[in-house]
N, CA, C and O atoms as a GROMACS GRO file, in nm:
protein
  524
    1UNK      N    1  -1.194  -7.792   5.267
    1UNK     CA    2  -1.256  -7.702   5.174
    1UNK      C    3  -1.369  -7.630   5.246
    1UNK      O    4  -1.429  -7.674   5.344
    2UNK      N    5  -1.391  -7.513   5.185
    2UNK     CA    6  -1.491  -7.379   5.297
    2UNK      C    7  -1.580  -7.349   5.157
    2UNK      O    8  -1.544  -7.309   5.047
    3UNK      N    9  -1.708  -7.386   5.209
    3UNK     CA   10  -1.806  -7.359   5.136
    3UNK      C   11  -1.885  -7.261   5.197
    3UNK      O   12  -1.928  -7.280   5.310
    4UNK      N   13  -1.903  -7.187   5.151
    4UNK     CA   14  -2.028  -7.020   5.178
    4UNK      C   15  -2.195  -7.071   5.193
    4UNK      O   16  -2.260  -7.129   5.106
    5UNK      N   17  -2.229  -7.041   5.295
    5UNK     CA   18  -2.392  -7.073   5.289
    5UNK      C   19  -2.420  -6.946   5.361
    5UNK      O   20  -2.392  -6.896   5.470
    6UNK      N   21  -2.510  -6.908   5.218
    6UNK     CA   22  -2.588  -6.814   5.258
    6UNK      C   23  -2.756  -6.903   5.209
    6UNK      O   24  -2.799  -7.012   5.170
    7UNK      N   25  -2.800  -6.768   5.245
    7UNK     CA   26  -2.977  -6.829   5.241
    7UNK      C   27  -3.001  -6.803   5.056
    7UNK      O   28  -3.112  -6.810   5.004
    8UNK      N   29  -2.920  -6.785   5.008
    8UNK     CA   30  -2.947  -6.773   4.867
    8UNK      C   31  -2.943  -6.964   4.809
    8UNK      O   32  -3.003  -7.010   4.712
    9UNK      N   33  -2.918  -6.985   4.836
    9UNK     CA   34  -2.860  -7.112   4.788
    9UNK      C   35  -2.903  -7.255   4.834
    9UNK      O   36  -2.878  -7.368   4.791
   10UNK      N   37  -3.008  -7.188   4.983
   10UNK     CA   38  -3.056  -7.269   5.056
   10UNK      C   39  -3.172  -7.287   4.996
   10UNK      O   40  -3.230  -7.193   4.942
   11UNK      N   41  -3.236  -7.452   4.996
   11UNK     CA   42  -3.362  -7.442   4.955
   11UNK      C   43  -3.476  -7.424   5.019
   11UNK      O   44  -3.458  -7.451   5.138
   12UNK      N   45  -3.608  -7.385   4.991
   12UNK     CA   46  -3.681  -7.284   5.021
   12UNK      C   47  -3.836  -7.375   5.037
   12UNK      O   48  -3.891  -7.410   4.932
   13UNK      N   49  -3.889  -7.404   5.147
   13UNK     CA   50  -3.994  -7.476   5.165
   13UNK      C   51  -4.114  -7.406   5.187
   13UNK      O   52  -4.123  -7.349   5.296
   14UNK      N   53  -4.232  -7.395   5.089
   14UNK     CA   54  -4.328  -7.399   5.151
   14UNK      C   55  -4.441  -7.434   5.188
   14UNK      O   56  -4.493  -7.517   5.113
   15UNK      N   57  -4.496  -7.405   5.267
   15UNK     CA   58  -4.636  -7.501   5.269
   15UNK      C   59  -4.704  -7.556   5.214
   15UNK      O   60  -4.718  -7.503   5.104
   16UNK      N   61  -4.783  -7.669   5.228
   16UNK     CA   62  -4.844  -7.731   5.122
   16UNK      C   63  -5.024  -7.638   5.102
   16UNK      O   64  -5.078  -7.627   4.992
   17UNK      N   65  -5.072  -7.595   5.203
   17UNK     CA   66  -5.155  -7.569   5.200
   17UNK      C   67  -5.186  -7.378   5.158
   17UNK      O   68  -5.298  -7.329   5.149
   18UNK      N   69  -5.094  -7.324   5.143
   18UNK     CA   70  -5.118  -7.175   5.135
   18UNK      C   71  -5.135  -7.190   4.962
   18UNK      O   72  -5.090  -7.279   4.889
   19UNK      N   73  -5.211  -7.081   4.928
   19UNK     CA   74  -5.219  -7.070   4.780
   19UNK      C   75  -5.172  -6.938   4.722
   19UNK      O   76  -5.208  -6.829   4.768
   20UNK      N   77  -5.082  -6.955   4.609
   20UNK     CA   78  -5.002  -6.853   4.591
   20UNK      C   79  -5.092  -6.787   4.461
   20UNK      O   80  -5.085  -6.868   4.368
   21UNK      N   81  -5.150  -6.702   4.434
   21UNK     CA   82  -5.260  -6.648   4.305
   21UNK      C   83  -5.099  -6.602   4.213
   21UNK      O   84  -4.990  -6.557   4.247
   22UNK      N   85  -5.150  -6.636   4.108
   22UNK     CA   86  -5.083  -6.555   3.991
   22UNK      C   87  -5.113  -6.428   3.905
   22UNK      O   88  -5.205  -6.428   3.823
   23UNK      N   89  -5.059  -6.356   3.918
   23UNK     CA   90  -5.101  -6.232   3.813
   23UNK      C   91  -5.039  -6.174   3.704
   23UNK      O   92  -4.950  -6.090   3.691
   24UNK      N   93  -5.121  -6.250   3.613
   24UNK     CA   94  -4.988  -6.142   3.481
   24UNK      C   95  -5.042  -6.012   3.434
   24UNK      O   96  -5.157  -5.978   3.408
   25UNK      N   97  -4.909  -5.935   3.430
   25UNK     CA   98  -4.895  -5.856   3.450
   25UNK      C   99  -4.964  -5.784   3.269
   25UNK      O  100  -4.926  -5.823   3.159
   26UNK      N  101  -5.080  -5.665   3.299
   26UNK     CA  102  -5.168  -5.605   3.192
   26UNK      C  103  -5.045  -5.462   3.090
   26UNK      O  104  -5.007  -5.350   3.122
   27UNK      N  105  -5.028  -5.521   3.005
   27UNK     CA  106  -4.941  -5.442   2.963
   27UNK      C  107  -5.039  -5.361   2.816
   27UNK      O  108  -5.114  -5.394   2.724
   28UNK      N  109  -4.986  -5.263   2.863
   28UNK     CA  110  -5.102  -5.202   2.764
   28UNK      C  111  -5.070  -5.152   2.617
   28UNK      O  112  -4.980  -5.068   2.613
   29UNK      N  113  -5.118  -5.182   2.513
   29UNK     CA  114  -5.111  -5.201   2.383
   29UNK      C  115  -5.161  -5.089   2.280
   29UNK      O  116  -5.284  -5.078   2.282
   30UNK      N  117  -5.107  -5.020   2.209
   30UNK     CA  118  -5.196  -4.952   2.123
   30UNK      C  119  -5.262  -5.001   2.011
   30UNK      O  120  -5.215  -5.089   1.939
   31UNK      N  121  -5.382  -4.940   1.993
   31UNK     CA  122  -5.544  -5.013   1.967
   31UNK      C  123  -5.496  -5.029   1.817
   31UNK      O  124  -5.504  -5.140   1.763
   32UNK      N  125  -5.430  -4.885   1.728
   32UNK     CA  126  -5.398  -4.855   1.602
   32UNK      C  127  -5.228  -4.856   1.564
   32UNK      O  128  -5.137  -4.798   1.624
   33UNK      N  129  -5.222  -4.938   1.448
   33UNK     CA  130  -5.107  -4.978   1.448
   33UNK      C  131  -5.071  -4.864   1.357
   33UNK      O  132  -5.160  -4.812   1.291
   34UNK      N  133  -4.932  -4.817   1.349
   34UNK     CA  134  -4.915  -4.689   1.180
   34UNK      C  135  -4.791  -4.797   1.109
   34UNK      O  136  -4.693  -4.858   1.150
   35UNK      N  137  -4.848  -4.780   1.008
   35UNK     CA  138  -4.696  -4.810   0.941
   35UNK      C  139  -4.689  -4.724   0.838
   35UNK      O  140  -4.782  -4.672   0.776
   36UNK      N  141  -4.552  -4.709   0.822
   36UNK     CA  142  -4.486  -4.645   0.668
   36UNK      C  143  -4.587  -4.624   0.563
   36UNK      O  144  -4.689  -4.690   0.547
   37UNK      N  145  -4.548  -4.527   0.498
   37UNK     CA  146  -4.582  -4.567   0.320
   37UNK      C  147  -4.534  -4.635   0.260
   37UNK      O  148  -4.415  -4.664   0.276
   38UNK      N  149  -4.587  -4.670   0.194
   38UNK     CA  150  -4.537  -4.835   0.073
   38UNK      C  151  -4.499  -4.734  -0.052
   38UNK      O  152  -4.574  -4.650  -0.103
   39UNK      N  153  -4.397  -4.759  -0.078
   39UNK     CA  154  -4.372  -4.721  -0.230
   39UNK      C  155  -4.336  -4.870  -0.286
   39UNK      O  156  -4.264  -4.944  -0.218
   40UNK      N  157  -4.390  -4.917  -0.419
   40UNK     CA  158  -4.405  -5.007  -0.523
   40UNK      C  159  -4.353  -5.013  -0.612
   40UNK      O  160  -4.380  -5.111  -0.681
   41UNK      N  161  -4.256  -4.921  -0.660
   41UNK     CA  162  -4.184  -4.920  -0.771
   41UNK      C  163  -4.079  -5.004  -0.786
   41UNK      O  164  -4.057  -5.044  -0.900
   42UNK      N  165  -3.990  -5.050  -0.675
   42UNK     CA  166  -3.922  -5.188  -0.710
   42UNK      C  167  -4.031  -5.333  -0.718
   42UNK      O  168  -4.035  -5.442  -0.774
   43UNK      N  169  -4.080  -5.280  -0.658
   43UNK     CA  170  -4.175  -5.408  -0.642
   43UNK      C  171  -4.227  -5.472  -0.782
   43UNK      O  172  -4.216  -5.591  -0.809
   44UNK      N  173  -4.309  -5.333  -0.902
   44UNK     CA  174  -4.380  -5.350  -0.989
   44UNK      C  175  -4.221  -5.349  -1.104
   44UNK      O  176  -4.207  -5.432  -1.194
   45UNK      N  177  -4.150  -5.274  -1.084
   45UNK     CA  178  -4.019  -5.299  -1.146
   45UNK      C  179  -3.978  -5.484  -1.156
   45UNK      O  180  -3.940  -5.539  -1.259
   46UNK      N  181  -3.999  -5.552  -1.023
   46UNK     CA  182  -3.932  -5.706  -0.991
   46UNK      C  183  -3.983  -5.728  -1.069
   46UNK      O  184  -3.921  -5.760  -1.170
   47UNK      N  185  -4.172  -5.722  -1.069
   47UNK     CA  186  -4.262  -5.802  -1.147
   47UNK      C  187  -4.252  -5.844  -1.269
   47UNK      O  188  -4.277  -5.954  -1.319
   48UNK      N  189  -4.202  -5.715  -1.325
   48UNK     CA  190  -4.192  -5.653  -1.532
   48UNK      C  191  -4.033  -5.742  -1.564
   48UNK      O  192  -3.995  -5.757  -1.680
   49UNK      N  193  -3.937  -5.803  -1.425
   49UNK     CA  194  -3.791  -5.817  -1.475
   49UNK      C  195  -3.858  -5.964  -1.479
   49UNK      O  196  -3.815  -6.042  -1.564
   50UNK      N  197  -3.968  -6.008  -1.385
   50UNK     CA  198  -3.961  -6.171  -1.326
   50UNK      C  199  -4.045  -6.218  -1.470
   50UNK      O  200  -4.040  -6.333  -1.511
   51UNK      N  201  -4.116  -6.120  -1.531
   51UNK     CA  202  -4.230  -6.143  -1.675
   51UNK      C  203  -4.090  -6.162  -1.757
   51UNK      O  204  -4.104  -6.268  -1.817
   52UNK      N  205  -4.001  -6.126  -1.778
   52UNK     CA  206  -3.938  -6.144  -1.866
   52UNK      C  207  -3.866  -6.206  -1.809
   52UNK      O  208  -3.798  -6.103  -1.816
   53UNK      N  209  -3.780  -6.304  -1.732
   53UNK     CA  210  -3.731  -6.444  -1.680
   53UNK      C  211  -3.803  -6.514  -1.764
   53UNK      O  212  -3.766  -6.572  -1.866
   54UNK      N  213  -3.979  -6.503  -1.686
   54UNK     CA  214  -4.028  -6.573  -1.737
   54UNK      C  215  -4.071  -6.608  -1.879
   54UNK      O  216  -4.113  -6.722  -1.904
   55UNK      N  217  -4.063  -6.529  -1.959
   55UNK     CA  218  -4.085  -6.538  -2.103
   55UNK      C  219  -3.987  -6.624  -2.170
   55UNK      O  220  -4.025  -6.709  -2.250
   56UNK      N  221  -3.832  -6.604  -2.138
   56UNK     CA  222  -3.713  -6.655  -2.196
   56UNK      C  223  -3.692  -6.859  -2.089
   56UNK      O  224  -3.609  -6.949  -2.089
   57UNK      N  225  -3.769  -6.843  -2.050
   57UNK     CA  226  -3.800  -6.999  -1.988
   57UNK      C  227  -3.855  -7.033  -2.018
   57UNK      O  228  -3.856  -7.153  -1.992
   58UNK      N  229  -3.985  -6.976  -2.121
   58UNK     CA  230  -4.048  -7.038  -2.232
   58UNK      C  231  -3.968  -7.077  -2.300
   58UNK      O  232  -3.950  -7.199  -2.303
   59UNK      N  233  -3.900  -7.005  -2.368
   59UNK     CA  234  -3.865  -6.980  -2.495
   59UNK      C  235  -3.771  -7.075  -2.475
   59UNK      O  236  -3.749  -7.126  -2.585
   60UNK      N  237  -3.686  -7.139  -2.371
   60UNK     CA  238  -3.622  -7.262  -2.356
   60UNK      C  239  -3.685  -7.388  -2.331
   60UNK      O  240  -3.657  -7.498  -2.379
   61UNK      N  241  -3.750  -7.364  -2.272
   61UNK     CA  242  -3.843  -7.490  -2.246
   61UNK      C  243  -3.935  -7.502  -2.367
   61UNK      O  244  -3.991  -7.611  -2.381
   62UNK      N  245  -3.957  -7.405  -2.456
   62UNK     CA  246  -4.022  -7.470  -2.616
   62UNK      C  247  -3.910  -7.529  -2.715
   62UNK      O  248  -3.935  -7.580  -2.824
   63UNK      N  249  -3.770  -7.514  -2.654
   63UNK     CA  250  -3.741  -7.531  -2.796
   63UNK      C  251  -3.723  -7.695  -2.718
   63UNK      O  252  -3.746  -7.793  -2.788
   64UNK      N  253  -3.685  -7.712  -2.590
   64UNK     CA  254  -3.663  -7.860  -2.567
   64UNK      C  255  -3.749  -7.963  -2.583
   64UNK      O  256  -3.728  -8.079  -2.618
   65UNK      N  257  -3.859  -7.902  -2.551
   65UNK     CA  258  -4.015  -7.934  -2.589
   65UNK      C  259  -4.015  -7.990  -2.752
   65UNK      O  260  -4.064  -8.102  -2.768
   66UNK      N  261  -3.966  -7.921  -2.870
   66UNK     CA  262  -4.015  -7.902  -2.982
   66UNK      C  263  -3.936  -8.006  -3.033
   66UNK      O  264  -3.978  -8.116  -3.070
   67UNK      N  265  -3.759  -7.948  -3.035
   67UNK     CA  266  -3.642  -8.011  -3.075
   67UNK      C  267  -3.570  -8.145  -2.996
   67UNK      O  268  -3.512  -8.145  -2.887
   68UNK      N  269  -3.594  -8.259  -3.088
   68UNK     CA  270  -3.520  -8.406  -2.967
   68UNK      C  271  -3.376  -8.402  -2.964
   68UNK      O  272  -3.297  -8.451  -2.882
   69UNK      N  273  -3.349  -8.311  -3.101
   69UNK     CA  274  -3.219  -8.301  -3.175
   69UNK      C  275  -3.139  -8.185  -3.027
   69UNK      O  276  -3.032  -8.198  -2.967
   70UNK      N  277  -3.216  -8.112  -3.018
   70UNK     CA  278  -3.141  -7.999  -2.912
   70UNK      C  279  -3.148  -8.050  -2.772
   70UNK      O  280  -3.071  -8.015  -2.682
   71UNK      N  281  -3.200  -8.095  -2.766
   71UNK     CA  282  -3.251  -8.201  -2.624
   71UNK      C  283  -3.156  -8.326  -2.604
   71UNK      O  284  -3.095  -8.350  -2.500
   72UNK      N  285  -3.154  -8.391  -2.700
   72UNK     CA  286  -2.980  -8.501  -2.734
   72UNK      C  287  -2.904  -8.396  -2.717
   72UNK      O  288  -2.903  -8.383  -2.594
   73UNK      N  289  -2.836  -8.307  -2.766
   73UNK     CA  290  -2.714  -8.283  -2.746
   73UNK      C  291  -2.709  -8.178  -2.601
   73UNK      O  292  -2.607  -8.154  -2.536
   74UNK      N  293  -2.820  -8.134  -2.579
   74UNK     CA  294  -2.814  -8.091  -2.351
   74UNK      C  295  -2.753  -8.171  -2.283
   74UNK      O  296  -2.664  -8.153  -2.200
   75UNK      N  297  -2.834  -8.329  -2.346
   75UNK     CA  298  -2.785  -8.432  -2.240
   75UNK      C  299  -2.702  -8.488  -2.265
   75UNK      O  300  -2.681  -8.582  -2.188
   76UNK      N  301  -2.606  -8.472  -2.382
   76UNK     CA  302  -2.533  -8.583  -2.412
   76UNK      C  303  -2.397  -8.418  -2.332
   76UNK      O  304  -2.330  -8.452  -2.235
   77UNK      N  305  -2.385  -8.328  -2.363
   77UNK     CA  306  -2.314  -8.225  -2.301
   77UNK      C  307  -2.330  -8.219  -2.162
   77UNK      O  308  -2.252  -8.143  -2.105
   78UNK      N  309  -2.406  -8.274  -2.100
   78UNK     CA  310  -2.427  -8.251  -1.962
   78UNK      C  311  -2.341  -8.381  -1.895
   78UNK      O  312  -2.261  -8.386  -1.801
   79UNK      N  313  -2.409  -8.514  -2.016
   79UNK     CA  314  -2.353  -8.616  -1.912
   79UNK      C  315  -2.196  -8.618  -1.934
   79UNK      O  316  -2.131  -8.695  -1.864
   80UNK      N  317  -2.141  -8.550  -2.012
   80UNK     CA  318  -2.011  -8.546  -2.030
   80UNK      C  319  -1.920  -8.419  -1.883
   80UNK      O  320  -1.805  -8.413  -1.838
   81UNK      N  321  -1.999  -8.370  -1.867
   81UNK     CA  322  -2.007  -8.288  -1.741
   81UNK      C  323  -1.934  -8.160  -1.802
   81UNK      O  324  -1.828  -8.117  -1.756
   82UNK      N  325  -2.011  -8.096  -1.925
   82UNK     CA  326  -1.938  -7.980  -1.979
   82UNK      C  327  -2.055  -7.890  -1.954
   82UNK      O  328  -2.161  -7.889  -2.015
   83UNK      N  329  -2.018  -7.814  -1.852
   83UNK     CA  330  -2.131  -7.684  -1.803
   83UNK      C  331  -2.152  -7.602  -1.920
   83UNK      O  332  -2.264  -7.575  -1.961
   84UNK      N  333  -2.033  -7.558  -1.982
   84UNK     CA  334  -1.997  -7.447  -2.070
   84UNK      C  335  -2.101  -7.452  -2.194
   84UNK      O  336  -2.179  -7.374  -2.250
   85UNK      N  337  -2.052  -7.606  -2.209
   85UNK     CA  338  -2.143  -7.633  -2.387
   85UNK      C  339  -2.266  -7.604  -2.329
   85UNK      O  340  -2.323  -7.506  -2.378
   86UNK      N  341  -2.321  -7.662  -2.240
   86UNK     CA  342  -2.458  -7.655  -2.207
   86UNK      C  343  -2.523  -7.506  -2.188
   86UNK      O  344  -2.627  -7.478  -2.247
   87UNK      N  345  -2.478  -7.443  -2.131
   87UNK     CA  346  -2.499  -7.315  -2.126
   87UNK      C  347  -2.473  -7.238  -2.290
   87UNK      O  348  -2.521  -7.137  -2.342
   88UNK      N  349  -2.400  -7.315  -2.326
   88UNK     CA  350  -2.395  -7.215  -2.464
   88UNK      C  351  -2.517  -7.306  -2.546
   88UNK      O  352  -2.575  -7.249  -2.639
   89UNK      N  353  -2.532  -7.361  -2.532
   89UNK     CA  354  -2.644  -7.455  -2.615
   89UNK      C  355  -2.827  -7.355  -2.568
   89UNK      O  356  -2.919  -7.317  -2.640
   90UNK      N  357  -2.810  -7.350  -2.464
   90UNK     CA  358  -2.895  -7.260  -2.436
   90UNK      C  359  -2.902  -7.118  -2.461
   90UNK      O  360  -2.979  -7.056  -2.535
   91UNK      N  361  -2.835  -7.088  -2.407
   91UNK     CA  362  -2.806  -6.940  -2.432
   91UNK      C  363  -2.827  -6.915  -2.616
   91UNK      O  364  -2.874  -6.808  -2.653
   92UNK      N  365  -2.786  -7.028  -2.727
   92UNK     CA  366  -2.848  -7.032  -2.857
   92UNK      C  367  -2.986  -7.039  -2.868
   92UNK      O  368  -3.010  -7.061  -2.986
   93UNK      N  369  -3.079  -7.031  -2.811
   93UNK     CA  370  -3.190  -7.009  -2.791
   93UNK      C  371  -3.258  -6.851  -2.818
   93UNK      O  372  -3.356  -6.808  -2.880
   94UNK      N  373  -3.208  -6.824  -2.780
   94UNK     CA  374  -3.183  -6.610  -2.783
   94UNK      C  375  -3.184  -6.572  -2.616
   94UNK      O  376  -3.196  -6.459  -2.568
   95UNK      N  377  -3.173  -6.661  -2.566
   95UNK     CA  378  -3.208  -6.569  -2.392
   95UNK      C  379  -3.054  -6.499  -2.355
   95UNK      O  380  -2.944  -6.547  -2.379
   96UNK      N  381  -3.088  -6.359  -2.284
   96UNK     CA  382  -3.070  -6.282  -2.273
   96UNK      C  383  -2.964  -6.310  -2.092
   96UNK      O  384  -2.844  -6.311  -2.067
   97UNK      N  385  -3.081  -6.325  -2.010
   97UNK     CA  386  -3.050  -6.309  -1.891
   97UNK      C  387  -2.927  -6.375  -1.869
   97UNK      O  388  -2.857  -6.388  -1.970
   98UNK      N  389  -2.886  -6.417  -1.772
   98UNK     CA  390  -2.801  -6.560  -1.663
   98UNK      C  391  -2.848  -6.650  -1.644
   98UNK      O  392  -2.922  -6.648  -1.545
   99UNK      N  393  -2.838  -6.787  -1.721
   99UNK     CA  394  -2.875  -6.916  -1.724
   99UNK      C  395  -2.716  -6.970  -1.608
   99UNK      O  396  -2.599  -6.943  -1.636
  100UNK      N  397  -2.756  -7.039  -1.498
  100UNK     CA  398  -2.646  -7.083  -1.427
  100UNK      C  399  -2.713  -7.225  -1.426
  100UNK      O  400  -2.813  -7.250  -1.359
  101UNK      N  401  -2.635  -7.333  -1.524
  101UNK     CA  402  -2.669  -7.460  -1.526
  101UNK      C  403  -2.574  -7.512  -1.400
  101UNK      O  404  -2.465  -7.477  -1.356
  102UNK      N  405  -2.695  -7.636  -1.356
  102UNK     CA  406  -2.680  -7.779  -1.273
  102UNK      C  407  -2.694  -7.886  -1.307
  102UNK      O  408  -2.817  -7.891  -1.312
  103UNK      N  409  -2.658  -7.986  -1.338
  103UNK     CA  410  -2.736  -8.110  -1.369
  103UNK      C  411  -2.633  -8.247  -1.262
  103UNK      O  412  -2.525  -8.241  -1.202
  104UNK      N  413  -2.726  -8.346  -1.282
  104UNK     CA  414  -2.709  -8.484  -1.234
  104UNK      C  415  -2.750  -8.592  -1.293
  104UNK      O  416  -2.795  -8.586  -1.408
  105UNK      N  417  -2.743  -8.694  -1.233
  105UNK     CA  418  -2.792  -8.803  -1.299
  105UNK      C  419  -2.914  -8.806  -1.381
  105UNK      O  420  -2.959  -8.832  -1.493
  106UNK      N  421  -2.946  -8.760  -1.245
  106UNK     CA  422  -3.169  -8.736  -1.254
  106UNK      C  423  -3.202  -8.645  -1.340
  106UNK      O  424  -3.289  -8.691  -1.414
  107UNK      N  425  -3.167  -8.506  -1.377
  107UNK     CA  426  -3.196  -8.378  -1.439
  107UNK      C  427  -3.116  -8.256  -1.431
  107UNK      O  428  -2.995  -8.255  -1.410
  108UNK      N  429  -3.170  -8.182  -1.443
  108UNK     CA  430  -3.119  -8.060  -1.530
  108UNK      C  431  -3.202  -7.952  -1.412
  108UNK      O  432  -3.316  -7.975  -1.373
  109UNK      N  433  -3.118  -7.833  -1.367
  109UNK     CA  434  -3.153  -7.736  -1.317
  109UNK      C  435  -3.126  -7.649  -1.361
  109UNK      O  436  -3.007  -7.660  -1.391
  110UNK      N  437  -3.180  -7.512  -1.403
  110UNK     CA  438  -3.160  -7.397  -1.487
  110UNK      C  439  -3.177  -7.281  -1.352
  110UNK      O  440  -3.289  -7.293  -1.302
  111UNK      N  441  -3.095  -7.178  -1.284
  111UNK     CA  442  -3.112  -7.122  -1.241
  111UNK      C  443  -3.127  -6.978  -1.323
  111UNK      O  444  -3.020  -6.940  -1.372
  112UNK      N  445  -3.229  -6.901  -1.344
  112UNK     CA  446  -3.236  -6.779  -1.423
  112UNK      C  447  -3.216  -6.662  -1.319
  112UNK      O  448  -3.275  -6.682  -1.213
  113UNK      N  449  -3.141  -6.537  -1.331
  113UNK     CA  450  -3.174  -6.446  -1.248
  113UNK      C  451  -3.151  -6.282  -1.277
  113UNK      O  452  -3.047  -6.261  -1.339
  114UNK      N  453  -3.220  -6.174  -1.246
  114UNK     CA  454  -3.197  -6.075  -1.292
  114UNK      C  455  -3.210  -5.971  -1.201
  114UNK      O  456  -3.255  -5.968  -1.086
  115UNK      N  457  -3.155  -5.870  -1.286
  115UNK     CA  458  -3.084  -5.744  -1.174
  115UNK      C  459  -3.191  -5.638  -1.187
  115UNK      O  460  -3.241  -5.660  -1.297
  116UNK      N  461  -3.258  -5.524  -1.126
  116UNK     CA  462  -3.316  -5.415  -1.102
  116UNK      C  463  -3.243  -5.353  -1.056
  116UNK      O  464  -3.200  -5.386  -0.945
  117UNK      N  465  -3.186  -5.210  -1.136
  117UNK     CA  466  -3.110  -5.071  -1.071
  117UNK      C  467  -3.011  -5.179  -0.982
  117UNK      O  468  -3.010  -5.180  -0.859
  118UNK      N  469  -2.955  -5.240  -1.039
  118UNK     CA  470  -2.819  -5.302  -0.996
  118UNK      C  471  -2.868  -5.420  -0.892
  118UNK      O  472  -2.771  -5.482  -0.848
  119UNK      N  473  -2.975  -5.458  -0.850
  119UNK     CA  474  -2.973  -5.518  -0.732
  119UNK      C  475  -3.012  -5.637  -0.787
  119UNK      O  476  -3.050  -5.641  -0.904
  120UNK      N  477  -3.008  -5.753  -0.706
  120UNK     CA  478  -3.048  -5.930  -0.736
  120UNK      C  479  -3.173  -5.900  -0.691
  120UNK      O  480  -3.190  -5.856  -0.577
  121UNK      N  481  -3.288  -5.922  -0.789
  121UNK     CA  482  -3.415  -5.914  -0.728
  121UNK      C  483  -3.510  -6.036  -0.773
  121UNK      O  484  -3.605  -6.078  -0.706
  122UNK      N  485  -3.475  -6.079  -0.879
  122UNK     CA  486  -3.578  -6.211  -0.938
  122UNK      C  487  -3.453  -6.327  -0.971
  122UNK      O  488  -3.345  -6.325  -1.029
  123UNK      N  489  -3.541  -6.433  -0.892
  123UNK     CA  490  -3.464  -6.534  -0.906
  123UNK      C  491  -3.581  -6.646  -0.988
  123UNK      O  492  -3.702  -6.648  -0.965
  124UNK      N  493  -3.502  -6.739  -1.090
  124UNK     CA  494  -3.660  -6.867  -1.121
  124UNK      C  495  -3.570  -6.990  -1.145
  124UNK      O  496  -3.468  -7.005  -1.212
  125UNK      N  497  -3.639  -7.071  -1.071
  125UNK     CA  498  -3.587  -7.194  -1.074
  125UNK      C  499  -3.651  -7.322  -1.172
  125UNK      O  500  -3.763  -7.374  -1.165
  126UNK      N  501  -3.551  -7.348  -1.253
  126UNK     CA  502  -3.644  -7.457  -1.347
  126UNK      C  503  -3.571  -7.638  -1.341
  126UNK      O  504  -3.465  -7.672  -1.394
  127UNK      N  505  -3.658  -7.719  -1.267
  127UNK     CA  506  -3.615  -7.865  -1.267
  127UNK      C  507  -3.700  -7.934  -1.335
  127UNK      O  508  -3.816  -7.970  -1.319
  128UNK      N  509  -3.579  -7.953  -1.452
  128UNK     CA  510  -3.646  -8.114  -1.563
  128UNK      C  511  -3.590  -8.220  -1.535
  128UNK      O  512  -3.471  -8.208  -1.504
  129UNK      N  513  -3.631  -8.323  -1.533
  129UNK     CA  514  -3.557  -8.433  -1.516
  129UNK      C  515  -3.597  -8.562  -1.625
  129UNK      O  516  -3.713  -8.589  -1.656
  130UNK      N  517  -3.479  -8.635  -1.674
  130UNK     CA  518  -3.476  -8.659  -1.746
  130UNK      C  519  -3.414  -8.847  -1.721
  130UNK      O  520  -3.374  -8.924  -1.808
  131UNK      N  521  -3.421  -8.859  -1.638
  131UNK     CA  522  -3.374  -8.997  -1.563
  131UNK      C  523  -3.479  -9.040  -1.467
  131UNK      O  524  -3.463  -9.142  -1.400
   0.00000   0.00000   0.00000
């Protein structure tokens, strides 16, 4: 077998006593940064969709709060593993949005979420647990 030796490959000794200085290299920066204009209107739009998530997560979380009677039959629909009832049990509440139920042993997850000019912009996450 023919192996190639060049000086690339060879290793490279040097003195113990020479000192090699380092210099990094000054790269130069501008002082003032620009950015864009901000327009806010989805932004203050998210806010006004996420106020009203949030209002109708009251309005579920009071009635579970209030009612033991509506609260028995979440869990007795949940532990039966019927998404549907549960969601319709809620959704009897008056809320409006997308309630996407989870539950387990431990509790209950309510994913709420809503659209701006078509887009997914507010998401709210609610964990009760009840085990």
């Amino acid at each position: 077998m023919f192996y190639y030796r060049s000086s690339y490959h060879r290793p490279v000794y040097y003195p113990t006593n020479v000192y090699f200085p380092v210099y990094t290299p000054i790269i130069p920066r501008r002082l003032v940064r620009v950015y864009p204009e901000v327009d806010a209107t989805l932004f203050t739009e998210s806010a006004e969709s996420m106020q009203q998530l949030m209002k109708e997560a009251s309005i579920i979380l009071q009635k579970l709060a209030e009612s033991k009677e509506f609260a028995s039959e979440v869990m007795s629909a949940a532990q039966e593993g019927n998404k549907e009832k549960v969601a319709q049990l809620l959704e009897s509440t008056g809320v409006h949005s997308g309630v996407e139920v989870g539950f387990n042993p431990d509790g209950i997850n309510l994913n709420m979420t809503s659209e701006v000019e078509g887009k997914d912009c507010c998401h709210l996450t609610i964990t009760l647990r009840w085990g």
